[in-house]
C-alpha positions in Angstrom: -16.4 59.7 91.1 -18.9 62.1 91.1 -21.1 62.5 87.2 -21.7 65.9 86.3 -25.2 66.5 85.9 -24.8 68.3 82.6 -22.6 66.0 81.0 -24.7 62.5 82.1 -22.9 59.2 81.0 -24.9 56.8 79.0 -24.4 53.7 78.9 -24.8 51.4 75.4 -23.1 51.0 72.1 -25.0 53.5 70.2 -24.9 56.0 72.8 -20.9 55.3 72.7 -20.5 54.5 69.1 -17.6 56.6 68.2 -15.3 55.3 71.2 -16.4 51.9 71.1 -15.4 52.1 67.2 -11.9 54.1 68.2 -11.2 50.9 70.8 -12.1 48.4 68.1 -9.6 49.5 66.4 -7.4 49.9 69.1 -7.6 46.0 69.7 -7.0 45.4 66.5 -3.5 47.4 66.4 -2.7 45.0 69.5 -3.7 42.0 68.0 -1.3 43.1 65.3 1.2 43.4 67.0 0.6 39.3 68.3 0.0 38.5 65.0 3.3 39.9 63.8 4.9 36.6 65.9 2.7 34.2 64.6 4.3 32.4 61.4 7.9 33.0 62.2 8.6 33.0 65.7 8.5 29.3 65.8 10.5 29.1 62.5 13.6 31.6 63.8 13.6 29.6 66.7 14.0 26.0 64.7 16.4 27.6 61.6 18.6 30.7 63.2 18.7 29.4 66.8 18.9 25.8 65.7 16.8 25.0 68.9 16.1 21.3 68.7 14.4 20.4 71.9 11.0 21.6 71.4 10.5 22.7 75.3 13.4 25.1 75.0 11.7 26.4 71.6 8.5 26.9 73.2 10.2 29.0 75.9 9.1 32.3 74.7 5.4 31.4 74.9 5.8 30.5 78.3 7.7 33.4 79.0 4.7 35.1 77.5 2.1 33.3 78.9 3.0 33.7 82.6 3.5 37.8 82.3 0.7 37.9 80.6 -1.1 36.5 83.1 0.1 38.1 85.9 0.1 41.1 84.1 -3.8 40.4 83.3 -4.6 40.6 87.2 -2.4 43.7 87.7 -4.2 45.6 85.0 -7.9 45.3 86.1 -6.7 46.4 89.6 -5.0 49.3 88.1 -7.5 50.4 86.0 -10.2 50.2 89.0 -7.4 52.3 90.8 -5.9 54.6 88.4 -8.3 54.6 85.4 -8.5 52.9 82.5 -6.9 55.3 79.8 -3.0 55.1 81.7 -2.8 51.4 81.8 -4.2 51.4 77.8 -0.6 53.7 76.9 1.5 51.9 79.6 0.7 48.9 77.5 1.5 50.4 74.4 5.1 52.0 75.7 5.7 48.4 76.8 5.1 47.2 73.5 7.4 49.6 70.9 10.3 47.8 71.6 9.3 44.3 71.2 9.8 43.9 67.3 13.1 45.8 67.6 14.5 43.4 70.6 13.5 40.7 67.8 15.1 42.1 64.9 18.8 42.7 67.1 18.4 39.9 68.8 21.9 38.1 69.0 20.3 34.8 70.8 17.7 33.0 72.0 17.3 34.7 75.2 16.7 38.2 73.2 13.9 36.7 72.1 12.5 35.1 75.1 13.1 38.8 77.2 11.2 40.3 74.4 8.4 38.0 74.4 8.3 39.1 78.6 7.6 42.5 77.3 5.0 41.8 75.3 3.2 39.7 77.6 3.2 42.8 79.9 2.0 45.1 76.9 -0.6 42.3 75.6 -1.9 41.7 79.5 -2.0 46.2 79.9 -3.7 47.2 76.8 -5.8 44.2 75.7 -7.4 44.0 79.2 -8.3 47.1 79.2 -10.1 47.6 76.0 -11.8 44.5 77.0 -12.9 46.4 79.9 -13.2 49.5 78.4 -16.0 48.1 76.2 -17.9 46.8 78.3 -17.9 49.9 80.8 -19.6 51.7 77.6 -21.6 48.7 76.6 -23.5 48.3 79.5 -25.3 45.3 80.1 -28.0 44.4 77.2 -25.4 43.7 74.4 -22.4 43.0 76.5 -22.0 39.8 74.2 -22.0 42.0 71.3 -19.4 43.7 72.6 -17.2 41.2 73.4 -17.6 39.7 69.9 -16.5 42.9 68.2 -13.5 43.4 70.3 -12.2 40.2 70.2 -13.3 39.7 66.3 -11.0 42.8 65.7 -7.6 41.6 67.8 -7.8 37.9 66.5 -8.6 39.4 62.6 -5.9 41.4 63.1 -3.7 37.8 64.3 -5.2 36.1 61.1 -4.0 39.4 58.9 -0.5 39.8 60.3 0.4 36.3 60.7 -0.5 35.5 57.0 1.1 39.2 55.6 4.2 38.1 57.7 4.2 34.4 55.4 4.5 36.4 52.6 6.9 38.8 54.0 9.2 36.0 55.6 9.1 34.3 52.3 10.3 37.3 49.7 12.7 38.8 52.2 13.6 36.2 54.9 12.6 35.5 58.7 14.1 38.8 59.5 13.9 42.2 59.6 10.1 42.7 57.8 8.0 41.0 59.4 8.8 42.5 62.6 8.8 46.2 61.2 4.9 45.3 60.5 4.7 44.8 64.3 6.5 48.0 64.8 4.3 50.0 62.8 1.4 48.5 64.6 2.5 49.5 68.2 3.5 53.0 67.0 0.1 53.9 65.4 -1.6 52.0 68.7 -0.1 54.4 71.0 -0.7 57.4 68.6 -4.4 56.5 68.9 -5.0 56.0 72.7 -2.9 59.3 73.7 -4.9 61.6 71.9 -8.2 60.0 71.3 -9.4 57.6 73.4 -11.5 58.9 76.9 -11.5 57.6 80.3 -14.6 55.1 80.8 -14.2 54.8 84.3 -17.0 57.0 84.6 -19.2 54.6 82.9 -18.9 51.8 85.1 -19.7 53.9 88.1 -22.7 54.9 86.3 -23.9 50.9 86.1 -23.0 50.0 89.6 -25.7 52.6 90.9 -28.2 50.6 89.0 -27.0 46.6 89.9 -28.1 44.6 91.6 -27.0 41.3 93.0 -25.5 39.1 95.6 -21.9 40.5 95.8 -23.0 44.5 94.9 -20.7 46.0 98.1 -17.4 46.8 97.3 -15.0 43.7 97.4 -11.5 43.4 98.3 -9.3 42.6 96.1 -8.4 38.7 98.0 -12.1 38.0 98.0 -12.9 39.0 94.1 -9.7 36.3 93.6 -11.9 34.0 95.3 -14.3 34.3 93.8 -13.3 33.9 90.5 -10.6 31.5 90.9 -12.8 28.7 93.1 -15.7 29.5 95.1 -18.6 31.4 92.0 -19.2 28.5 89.9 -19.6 30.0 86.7 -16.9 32.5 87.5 -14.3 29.9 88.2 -15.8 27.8 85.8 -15.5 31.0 83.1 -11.4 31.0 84.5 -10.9 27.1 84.1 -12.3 26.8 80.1 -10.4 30.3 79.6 -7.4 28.6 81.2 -7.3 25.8 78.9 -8.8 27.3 75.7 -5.4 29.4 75.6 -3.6 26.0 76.2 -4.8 24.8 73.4 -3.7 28.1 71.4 -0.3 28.1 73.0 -0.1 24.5 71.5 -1.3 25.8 68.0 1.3 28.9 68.2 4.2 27.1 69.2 4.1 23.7 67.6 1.9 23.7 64.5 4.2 25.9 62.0 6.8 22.9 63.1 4.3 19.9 62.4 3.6 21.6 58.9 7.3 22.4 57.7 8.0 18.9 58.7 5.1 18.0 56.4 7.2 19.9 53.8 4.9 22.7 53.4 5.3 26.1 52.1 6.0 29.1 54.2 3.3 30.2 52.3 0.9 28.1 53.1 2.3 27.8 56.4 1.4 31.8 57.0 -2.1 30.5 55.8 -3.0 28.0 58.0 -1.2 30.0 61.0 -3.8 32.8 59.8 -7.0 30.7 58.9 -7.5 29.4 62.9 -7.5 33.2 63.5 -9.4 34.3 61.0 -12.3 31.8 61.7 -12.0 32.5 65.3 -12.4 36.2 65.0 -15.0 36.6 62.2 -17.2 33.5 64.1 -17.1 35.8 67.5 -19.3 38.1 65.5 -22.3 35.9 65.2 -21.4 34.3 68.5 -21.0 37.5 70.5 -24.4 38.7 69.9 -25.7 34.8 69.9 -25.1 34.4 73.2 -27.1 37.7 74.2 -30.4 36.3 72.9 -29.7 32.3 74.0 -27.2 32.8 77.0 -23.4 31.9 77.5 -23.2 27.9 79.1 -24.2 26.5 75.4 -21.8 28.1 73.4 -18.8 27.6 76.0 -19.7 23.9 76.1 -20.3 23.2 72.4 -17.2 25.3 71.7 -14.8 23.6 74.2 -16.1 20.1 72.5 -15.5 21.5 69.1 -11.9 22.2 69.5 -11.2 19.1 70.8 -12.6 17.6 68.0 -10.2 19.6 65.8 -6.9 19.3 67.9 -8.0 15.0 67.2 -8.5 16.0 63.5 -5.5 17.6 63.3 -3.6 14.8 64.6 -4.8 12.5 62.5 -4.1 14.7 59.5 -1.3 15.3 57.3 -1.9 17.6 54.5 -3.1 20.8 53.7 -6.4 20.0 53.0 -6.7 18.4 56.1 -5.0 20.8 58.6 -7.0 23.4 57.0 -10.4 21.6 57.7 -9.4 21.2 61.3 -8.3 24.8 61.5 -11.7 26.1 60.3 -13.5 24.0 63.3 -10.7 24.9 66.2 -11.3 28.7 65.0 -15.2 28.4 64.8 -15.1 26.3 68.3 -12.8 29.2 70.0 -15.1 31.6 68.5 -18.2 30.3 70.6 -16.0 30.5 73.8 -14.0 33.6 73.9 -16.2 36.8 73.8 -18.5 34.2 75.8 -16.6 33.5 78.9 -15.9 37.3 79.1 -19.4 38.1 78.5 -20.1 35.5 81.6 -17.6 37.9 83.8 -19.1 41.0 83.0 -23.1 39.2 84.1 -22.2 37.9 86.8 -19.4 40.6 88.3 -20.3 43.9 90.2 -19.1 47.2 88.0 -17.4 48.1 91.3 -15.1 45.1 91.3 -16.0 43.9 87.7 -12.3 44.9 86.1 -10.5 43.2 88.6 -12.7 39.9 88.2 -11.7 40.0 84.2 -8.2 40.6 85.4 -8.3 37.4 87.3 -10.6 35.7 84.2 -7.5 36.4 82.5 -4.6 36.1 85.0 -6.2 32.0 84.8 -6.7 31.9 80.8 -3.6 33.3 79.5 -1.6 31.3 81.8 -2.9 28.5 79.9 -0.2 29.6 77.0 2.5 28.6 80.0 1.0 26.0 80.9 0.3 24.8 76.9 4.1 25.6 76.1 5.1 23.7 79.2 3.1 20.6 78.6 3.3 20.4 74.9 6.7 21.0 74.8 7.5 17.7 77.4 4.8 15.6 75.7 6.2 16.6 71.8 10.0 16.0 73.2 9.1 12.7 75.0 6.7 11.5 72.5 6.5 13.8 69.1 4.5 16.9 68.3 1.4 14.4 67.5 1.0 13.0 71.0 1.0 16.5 72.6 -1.7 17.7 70.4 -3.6 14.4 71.6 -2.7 15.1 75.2 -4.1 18.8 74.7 -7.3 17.5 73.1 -7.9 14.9 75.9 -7.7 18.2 78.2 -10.1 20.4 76.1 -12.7 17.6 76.5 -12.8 17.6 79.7 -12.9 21.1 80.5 -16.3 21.3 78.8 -17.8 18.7 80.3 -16.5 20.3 83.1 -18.7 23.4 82.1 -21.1 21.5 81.3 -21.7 20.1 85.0 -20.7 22.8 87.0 -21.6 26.0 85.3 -24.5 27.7 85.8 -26.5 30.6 82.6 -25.1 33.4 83.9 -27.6 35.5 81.0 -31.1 35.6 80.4 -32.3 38.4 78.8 -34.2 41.2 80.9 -32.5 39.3 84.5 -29.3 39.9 86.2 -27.4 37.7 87.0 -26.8 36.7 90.6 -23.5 35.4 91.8 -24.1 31.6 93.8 -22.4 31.1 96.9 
């Protein structure tokens, strides 16, 4: 791709502050339309299905998980191929009929087909605003960027997922709080056709200026490589991703259950479904930008520790007061991972190859919702929704000491980073 002389790109968030703002808000349409399943998902599967084996309830999260994933790694290859702007609508298109599916649904299987589609809209157009942004960020306030994005789609969770509480509770599981989720994938794909610009051009513009071990153009086999096993802060980047959304898969699928059980409110059900969210997304931006000036490894460790620490909490909890506590730490602990571990992508990553390393990033982290509805839903069914939370916070441990010993700073500012063997 050749840059027109006249017409230079620049790279950084003031020189790109009106489409950075348009694909903030972008993300935050397609955390919406996430959020919109939130609260009552787990409920329509427990009171109109009359599913009563939680792995089978938990099917549509691991029907969403694994597209996602796979979905995740098809995107950044696509976007490195095609550009960036075709996948962003293709996402959106896949996402329009996902409430409807929802509302008609006859069965259980509606639900779960649906929840396939919206993996493949959720892995199309939230990948590529993720790597959208940081094509236009450039590298100096890449975790900035990452915090704003993120902060916008998981606000948006926290929004919808509380607004649907109240929605589910005046006019029942069904039809409403899906037509919010409706509205939100209709305005999304408004948005992207006719305003947001290609950025392709952007990360062409960086990779003349990198430098690094890996700079040549990689194939596609070795960038999953590298990412997946053999760069240790990539793969280690992929492993905390992987089980950080384990964790969340646990908290989507199984928490609105432990709480009605508890004889809560849907009410206060939709708030403690939207406080996790909420603290997770406004934390990411103070720890976005944090991790610019200090580097990544502290705040993936620390937060990997906190959210165990809250999955134990919550546990050993068993009221409101309680549960929301623990939700306030899992949300601040997620908040010091997520625009983190991407942040540690983009460093480390060539621009030439740098969309299909997130791809992988996040073919690894959001099969951790499969792999969070699959284990929770054997340990909860074999031993009750407490013990799988246990389980799940015996695993979050461990991934950051994991990070701990095997990753290396991957940012320090005014040095690029170079990839290790």
């Amino acid at each position: 791709m050749r840059l027109s002389v006249d017409n230079p790109v620049r790279l950084g968030l003031r020189a790109n502050a009106a489409q950075f703002t348009l694909l903030v808000a972008v993300n935050a349409l397609v955390g919406g339309l996430l959020g919109s399943e939130r609260t009552v998902l787990p409920l329509l599967a427990e009171r109109e299905f009359r599913l009563t084996a939680y792995t089978a309830a938990l099917t549509y999260i691991l029907a969403f998980g694994a597209i996602k994933a796979v979905t995740n790694f098809a995107a950044g290859a696509l976007a490195d191929r095609y550009g960036r702007k075709p996948v962003l609508i293709a996402g959106w298109l896949a996402g329009i009929p996902v409430p409807l599916i929802i509302i008609w649904a006859p069965s259980w299987g509606w639900v779960v087909a649906a929840n396939v589609l919206l993996g493949v809209s959720q892995g199309l157009a939230w990948s590529t605003t993720v790597i959208m942004k940081i094509d236009l960020a450039g590298p100096a306030r890449r975790g900035l960027a990452m915090g704003l994005n993120e902060a916008a789609g998981y606000l948006a969770v926290a929004t919808t997922a509380l607004v649907t509480g109240w929605l589910a509770a005046d006019h029942g599981l069904r039809p409403a709080p899906f037509l919010l989720g409706l509205a939100h994938a209709a305005l999304g794909l408004g948005l992207s056709v006719a305003f947001v610009r290609e950025t392709h051009g952007h990360a062409h513009a960086e990779g003349a200026t990198h430098t690094g071990v890996h700079d040549q153009a990689l194939p596609t086999r070795q960038v999953a490589a590298l990412a997946s096993w053999r760069e240790p802060a990539l793969s280690s980047a992929s492993q905390a991703g992987m089980v950080n959304n384990l964790n969340d898969g646990l908290a989507w699928g199984l928490f609105p259950i432990l709480f009605a059980a508890a004889g809560l409110s849907l009410t206060r059900i939709g708030v403690l479904a939207a406080l996790y969210p909420a603290v997770w997304g406004l934390g990411q931006l103070v720890t976005g930008p944090a991790s610019d000036r200090y580097g990544r490894k502290p705040f993936v460790v620390t937060g990997m520790l906190a959210q165990a620490a809250a999955l134990a909490w919550i546990a050993l909890a068993d009221s409101f007061a309680g549960w929301a506590g623990a939700a306030v730490l899992l949300g601040a602990g997620t908040a010091a991972v997520y625009p983190t571990l991407l942040a540690a992508i983009g460093d480390v990553a060539h621009p030439t190859w740098r969309a299909r390393a997130v791809g992988v990033y996040r073919l690894w982290r959001d099969g951790g919702f499969a792999v969070g509805a699959l284990l929770a839903g054997v340990v909860a069914d074999l031993a009750g929704i407490r013990a799988a939370v246990w389980v799940v916070a015996a695993v979050t441990a461990a991934s950051g000491l994991l990070v701990w010993a095997r990753m290396y700073e991957t940012h320090r500012p005014g040095k690029v980073a170079r990839p290790g063997p």
